[in-house]
C-alpha positions in Angstrom: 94.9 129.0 150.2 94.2 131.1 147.0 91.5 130.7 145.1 90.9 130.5 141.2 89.6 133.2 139.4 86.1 133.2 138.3 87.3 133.2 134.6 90.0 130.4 135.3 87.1 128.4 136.7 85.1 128.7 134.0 87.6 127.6 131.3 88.2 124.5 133.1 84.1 123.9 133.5 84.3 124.2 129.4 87.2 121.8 128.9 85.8 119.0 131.1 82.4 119.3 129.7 84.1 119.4 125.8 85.8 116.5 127.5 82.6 114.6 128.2 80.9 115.4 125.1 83.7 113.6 123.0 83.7 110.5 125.2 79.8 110.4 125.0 79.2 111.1 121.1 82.7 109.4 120.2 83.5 105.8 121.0 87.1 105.8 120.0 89.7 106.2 122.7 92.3 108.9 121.7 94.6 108.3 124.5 94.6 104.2 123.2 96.3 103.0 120.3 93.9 101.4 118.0 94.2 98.0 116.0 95.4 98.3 112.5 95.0 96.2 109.8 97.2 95.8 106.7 95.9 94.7 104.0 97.6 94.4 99.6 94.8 94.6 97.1 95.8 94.6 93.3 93.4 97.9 92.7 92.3 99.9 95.5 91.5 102.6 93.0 87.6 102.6 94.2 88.3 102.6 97.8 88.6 106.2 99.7 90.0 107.2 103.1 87.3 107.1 105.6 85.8 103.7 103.3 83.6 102.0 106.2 85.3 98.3 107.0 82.2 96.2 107.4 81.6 92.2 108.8 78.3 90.7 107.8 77.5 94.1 106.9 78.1 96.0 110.2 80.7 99.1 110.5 83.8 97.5 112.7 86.1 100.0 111.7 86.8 102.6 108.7 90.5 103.1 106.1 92.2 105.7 107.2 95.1 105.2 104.7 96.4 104.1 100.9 99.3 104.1 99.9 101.1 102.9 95.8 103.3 99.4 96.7 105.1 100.5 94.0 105.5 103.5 91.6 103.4 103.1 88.4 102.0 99.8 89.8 97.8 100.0 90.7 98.4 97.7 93.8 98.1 99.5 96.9 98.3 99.1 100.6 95.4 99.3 102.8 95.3 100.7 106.0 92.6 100.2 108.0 91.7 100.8 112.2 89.4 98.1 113.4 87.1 98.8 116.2 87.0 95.7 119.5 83.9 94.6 118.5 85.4 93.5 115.1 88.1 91.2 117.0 89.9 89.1 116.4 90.9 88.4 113.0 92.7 85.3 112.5 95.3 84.4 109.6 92.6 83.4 106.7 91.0 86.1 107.2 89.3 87.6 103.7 89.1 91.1 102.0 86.9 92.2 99.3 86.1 95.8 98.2 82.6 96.1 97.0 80.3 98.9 96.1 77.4 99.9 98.6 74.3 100.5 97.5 72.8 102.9 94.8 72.1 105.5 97.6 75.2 105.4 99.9 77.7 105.7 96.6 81.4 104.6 96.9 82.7 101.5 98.0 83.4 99.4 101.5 85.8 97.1 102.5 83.7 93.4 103.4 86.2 92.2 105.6 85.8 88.1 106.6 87.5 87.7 109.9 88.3 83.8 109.1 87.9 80.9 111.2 88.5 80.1 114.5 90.9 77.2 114.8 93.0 79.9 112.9 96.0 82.1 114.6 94.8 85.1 115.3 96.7 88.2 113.9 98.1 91.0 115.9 97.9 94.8 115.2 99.6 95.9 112.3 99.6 92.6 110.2 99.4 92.6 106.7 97.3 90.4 104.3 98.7 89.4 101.3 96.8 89.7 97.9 95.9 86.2 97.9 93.6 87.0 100.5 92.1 90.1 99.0 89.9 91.2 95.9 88.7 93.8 94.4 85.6 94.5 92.3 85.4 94.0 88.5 84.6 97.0 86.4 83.4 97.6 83.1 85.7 99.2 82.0 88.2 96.3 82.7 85.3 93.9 81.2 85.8 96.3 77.9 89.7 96.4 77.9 89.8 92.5 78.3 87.5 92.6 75.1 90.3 93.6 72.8 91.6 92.7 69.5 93.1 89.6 70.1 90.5 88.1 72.5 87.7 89.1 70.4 89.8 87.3 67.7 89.9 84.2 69.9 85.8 83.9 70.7 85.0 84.6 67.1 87.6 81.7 66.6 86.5 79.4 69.4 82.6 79.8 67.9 83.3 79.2 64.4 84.8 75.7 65.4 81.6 74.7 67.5 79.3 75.9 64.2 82.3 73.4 62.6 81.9 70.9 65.7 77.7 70.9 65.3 77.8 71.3 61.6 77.4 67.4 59.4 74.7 65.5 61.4 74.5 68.4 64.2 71.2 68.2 65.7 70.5 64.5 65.0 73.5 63.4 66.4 72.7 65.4 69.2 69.4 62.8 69.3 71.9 59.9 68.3 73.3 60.8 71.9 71.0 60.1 73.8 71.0 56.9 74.1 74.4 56.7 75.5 73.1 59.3 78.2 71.0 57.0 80.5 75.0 55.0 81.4 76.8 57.8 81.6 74.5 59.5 84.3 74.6 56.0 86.1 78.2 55.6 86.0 78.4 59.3 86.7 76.4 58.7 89.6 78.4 55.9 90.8 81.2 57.5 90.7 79.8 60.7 92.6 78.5 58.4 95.2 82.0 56.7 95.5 83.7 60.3 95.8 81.8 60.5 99.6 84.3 57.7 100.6 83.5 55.6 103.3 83.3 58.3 106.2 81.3 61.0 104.3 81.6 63.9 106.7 84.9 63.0 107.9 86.3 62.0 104.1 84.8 65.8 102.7 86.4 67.4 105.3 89.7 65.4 104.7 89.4 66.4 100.9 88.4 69.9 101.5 91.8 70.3 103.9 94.2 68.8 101.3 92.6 71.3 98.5 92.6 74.4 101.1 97.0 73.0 101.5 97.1 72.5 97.7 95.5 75.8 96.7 97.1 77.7 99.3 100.3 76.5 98.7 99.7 77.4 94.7 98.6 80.7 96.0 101.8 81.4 97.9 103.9 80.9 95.4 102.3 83.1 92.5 105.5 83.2 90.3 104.7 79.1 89.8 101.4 79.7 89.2 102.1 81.9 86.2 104.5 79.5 85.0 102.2 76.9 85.4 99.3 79.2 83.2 102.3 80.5 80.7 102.7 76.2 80.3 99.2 75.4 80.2 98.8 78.0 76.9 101.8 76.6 75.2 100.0 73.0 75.3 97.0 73.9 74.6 98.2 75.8 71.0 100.8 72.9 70.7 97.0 71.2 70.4 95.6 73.6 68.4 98.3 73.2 65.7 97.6 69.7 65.6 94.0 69.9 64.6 94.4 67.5 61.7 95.5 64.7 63.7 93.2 65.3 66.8 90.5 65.7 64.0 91.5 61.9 62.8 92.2 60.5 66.4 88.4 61.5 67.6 87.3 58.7 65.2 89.5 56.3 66.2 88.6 57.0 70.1 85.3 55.5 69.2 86.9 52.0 68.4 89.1 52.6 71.5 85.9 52.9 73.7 84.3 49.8 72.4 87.4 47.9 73.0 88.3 49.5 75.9 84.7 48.5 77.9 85.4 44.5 78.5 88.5 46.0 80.5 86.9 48.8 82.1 84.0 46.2 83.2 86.2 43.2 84.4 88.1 46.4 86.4 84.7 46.9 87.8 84.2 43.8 89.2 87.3 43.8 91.1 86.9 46.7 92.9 84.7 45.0 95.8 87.6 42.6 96.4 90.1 45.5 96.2 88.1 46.9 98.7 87.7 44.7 100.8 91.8 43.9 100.9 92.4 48.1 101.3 90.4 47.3 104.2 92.1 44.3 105.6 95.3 46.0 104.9 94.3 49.5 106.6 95.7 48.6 110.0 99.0 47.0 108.4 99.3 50.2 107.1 98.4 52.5 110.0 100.8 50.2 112.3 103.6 50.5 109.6 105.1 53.5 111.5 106.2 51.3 114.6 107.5 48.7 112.2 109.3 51.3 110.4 110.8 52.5 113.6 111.9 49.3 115.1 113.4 48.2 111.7 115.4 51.2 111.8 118.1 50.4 114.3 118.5 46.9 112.1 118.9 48.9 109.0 121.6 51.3 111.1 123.6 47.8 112.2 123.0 46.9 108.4 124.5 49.5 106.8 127.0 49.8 109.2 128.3 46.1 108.5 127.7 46.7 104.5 130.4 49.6 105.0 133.3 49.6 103.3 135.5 49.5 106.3 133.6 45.9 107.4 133.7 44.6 104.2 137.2 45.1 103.5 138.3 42.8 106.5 135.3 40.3 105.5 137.1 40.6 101.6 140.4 39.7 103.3 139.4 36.5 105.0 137.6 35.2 102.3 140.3 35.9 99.9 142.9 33.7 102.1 140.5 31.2 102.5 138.7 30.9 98.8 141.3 28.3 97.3 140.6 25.8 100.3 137.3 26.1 99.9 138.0 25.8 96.0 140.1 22.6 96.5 137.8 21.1 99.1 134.8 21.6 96.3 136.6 19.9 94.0 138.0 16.7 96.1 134.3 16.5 97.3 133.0 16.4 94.0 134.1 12.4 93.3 132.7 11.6 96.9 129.1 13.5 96.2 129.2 11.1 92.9 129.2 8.1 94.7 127.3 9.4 97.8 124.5 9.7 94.6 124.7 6.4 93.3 124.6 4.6 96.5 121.4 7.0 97.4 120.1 6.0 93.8 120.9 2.3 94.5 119.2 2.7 97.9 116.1 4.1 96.5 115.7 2.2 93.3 117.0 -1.5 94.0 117.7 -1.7 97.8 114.6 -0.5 99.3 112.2 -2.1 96.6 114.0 -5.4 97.2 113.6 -5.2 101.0 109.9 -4.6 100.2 109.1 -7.8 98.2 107.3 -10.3 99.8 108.7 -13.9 100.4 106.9 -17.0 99.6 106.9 -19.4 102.5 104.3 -21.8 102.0 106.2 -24.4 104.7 105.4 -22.1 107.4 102.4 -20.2 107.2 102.6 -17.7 109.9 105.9 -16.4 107.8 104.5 -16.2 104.7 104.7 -14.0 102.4 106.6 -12.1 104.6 109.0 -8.5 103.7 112.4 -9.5 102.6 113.7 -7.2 105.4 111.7 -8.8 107.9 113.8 -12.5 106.9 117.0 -10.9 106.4 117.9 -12.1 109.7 116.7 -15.4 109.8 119.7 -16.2 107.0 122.5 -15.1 109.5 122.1 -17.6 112.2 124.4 -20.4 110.1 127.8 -17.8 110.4 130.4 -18.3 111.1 131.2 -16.1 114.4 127.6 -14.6 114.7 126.4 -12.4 117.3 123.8 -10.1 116.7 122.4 -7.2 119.0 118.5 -6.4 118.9 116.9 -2.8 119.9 113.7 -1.0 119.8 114.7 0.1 116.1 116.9 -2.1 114.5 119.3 -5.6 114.7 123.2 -5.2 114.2 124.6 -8.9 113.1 128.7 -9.2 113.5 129.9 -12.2 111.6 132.9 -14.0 110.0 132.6 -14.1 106.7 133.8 -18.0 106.3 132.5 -19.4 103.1 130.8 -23.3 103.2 132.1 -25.6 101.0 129.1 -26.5 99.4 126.4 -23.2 98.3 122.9 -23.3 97.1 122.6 -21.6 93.7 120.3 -19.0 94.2 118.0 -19.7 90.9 118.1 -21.7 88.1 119.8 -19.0 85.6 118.4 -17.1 82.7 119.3 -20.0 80.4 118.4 -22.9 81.9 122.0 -24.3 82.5 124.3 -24.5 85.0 126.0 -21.5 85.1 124.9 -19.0 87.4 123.5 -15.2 86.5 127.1 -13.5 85.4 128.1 -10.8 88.1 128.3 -7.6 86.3 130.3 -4.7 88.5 130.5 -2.5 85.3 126.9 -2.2 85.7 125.9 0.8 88.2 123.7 -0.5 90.8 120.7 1.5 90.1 120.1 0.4 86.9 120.2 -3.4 87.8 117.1 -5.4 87.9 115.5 -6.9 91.0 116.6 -10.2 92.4 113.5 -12.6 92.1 112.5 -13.8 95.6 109.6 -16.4 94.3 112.0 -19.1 93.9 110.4 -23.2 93.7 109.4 -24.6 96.6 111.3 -27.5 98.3 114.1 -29.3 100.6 117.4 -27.9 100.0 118.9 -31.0 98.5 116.3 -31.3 95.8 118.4 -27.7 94.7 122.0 -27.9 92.6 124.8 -26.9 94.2 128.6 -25.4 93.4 131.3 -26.6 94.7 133.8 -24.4 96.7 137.1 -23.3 95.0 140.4 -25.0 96.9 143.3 -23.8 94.8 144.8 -26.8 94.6 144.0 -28.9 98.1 141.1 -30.4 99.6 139.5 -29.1 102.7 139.3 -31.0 105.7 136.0 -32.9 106.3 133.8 -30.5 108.2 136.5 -27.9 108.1 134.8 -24.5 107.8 137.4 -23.5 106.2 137.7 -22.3 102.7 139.7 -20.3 99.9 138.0 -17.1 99.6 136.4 -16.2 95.8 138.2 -13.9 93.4 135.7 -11.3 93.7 135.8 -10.5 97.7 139.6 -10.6 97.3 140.0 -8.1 94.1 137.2 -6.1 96.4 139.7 -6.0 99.7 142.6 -5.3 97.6 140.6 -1.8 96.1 139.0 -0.7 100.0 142.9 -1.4 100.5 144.4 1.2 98.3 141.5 3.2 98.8 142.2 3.9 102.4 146.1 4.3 102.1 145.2 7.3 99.7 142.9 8.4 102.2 145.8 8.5 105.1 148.6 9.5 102.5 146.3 12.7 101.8 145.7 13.5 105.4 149.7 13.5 106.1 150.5 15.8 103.1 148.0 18.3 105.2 
């Protein structure tokens, strides 16, 4: 076995001790790769190679490169190698170059390693310039102070002197008054911004902002747009200072009349309140609805489609003039179907309602017509009659007497009776009169049957039937041979 020379041995005693000295005055591993950070700042022109990268203002890490975005531009790309005990760094993270104190010179990266519930990001991720700033110098201060913007504050003060000049100080004091409302509704209206849930309602509001902003902030070529707009408003504005001059008068008068509105919308607040609140699990239980509507609205639309309504077009079309005709034929029937229901209401039914003098037998006195209809039917002629729980059905010849009471003595005291008027529609017609005189029957006048031309037979029951119920057989007649000639022409 050969053995190393005493010089050999010696170099390799001064490389592992050079070795050791590294790892023990060096943290950094130069056999590991090390995390690198990426981040774009607008002007990195303070910020050196070998800038310390500090959290909470302890070294993690140090820049070891910049580097132009892009030629003649001052934003720059930011290398940086961040040290384990500055991990992780999550996706919000935050990057500010600021200057160190008086005595360490130069500048340092403050680097904000963002919060938690955050994705963290992995070596060699870049942060964009939203997420970055750098340091305002004086210089910049005195190049934003040029011409045209020192034009613009000489402007915008002359128009306050303008604004305070007049009353100025004593309508400052006129003002006050109106201060002591205006803190209270201010107050009110502070108070209401706390919501209902204070902690969980900021944090709600604080979220939507952080998506609103950030989403402004992403898209920076909008938000330029949205500046460039905002300036062309505001001097469309400016050229109109005559007429905003003569509105601010007239916004007085608008206030006054505006308050009895603003106050009656006060009032109803509590009750809106209290319905947002009723209506807060309709709302939060308007997802299932919505979901087990939408297989109705699917079958819906399906059946709106043109293919469904096309058949559905080409039934009713074959079927429109029957329906048209039948319309038409019903209308005489719905005509008549009304005056026998205005008959029934206004003559029928009051008449069956009035009461009966009966002073021969008391226990039936003054009794409802309908309740004696049926006591009239036991002298005809062929009666039978059939009695439920809800009604009587009578079945009779109708064989006329040959003697009839009259029922009244008529409206001028004669003999005649009260003329029969069927050009009169039933509904209009008065109400018999039921109070007739008391009495025996014979002590009433009576008419005498017609016979066309021969006498009756003593205690026949037979009789010539009266002009009217034959002229009124002869029309049901003809009435119901229309009905059958119409049902054979179908």
């Amino acid at each position: 076995m050969s053995r190393l020379s005493p010089f050999k041995t010696g170099v390799l005693v001064i490389i592992v001790i050079a070795v050791a000295c590294f790892f023990a005055f060096n943290p950094s591993n130069p056999l590991s790769k090390p995390y690198e950070l990426h981040a774009l700042f607008h002007d990195a022109n303070s910020i050196k190679a070998r800038s310390p990268v500090r959290i909470a203002g302890v070294d993690v890490g140090k820049v070891t490169k910049i580097e132009p975005v892009e030629a003649g531009s001052d934003a720059a790309r930011v290398t940086m190698e961040i040290q384990d005990k500055g991990l992780p760094i999550h996706r919000d993270a935050q990057l500010k170059i600021r200057p160190r104190i008086f005595l360490e010179g130069n500048f340092f990266v403050d680097l904000q390693p963002g919060s938690p519930s955050e994705p963290e990001l992995e070596s060699a991720s870049t942060v964009p310039t939203t997420q970055t700033a750098s340091p305002v110098q004086f210089g910049e201060v005195l190049n934003a102070l040029q011409s045209d913007t020192r034009e613009d504050l000489q402007t915008f003060l002359r128009e306050y002197s303008l604004a305070l000049s007049g009353k100025g100080a004593a309508g400052f004091n006129e003002s006050i008054p109106f201060w002591k409302p205006a803190y209270r509704d201010s107050a009110i209206a502070s108070e209401a911004t706390l919501g209902l849930e204070p902690d969980r309602d900021i944090q709600r509001i604080l979220r939507g902002q952080a998506r609103t902003f950030g989403a402004l902030a992403a898209d920076e070529g909008a938000l330029q747009r949205l500046v460039v707009n905002l300036n062309t408003t505001t001097a469309a504005l400016a050229r109109e200072d005559v007429a905003l001059e003569a509105s601010i008068p007239e916004l007085r008068d608008t206030l006054e009349a505006a308050m009895p509105s603003l106050a009656s919308l006060n009032a109803s607040f509590p009750a809106l309140r209290a319905f947002a609140a009723d209506a807060l699990p309709g709302v939060e239980s308007s997802d299932e609805t919505l979901a087990a509507g939408v297989p109705f609205i699917q079958q819906l639309s399906a059946l709106v489609s043109p293919e469904e309504l096309g058949g559905a077009a080409e039934a009713l079309r074959s079927q429109t003039p029957a329906l048209v005709a039948l319309t038409e034929g019903s209308i005489p029937l719905l005509e008549q179907a009304r005056a026998l229901s205005a008959c029934t209401n206004n003559v029928l039914v009051p008449f069956s309602e009035q009461k009966i003098p009966n002073p021969d037998e008391p226990e039936n006195d003054n009794q409802e017509a309908r309740l004696q209809f049926g006591r009239g039917f036991v002298g005809l002629s062929g009666e039978s009659r059939l009695a439920d729980a809800t009604n009587q059905f009578f079945h009779a010849g109708l064989v006329f007497p040959g003697n009839r009471v009259r029922p009244g003595p008529p409206p001028d005291g004669g003999d005649t009776p009260p003329p029969h008027r069927p050009d009169v529609p039933c509904e209009t017609q008065e109400l018999p009169d039921l109070h007739a005189p008391g009495g025996p029957i014979s002590a009433f006048p009576v008419i005498a049957a017609a016979t066309s031309g021969r006498q009756p037979l003593a205690g026949s029951r037979t009789t010539a039937r009266p002009r009217a119920f034959v002229r009124t057989a002869r029309e049901l007649r003809r009435g119901l041979d229309r009905v059958f000639e119409r049902r054979a022409e179908r």
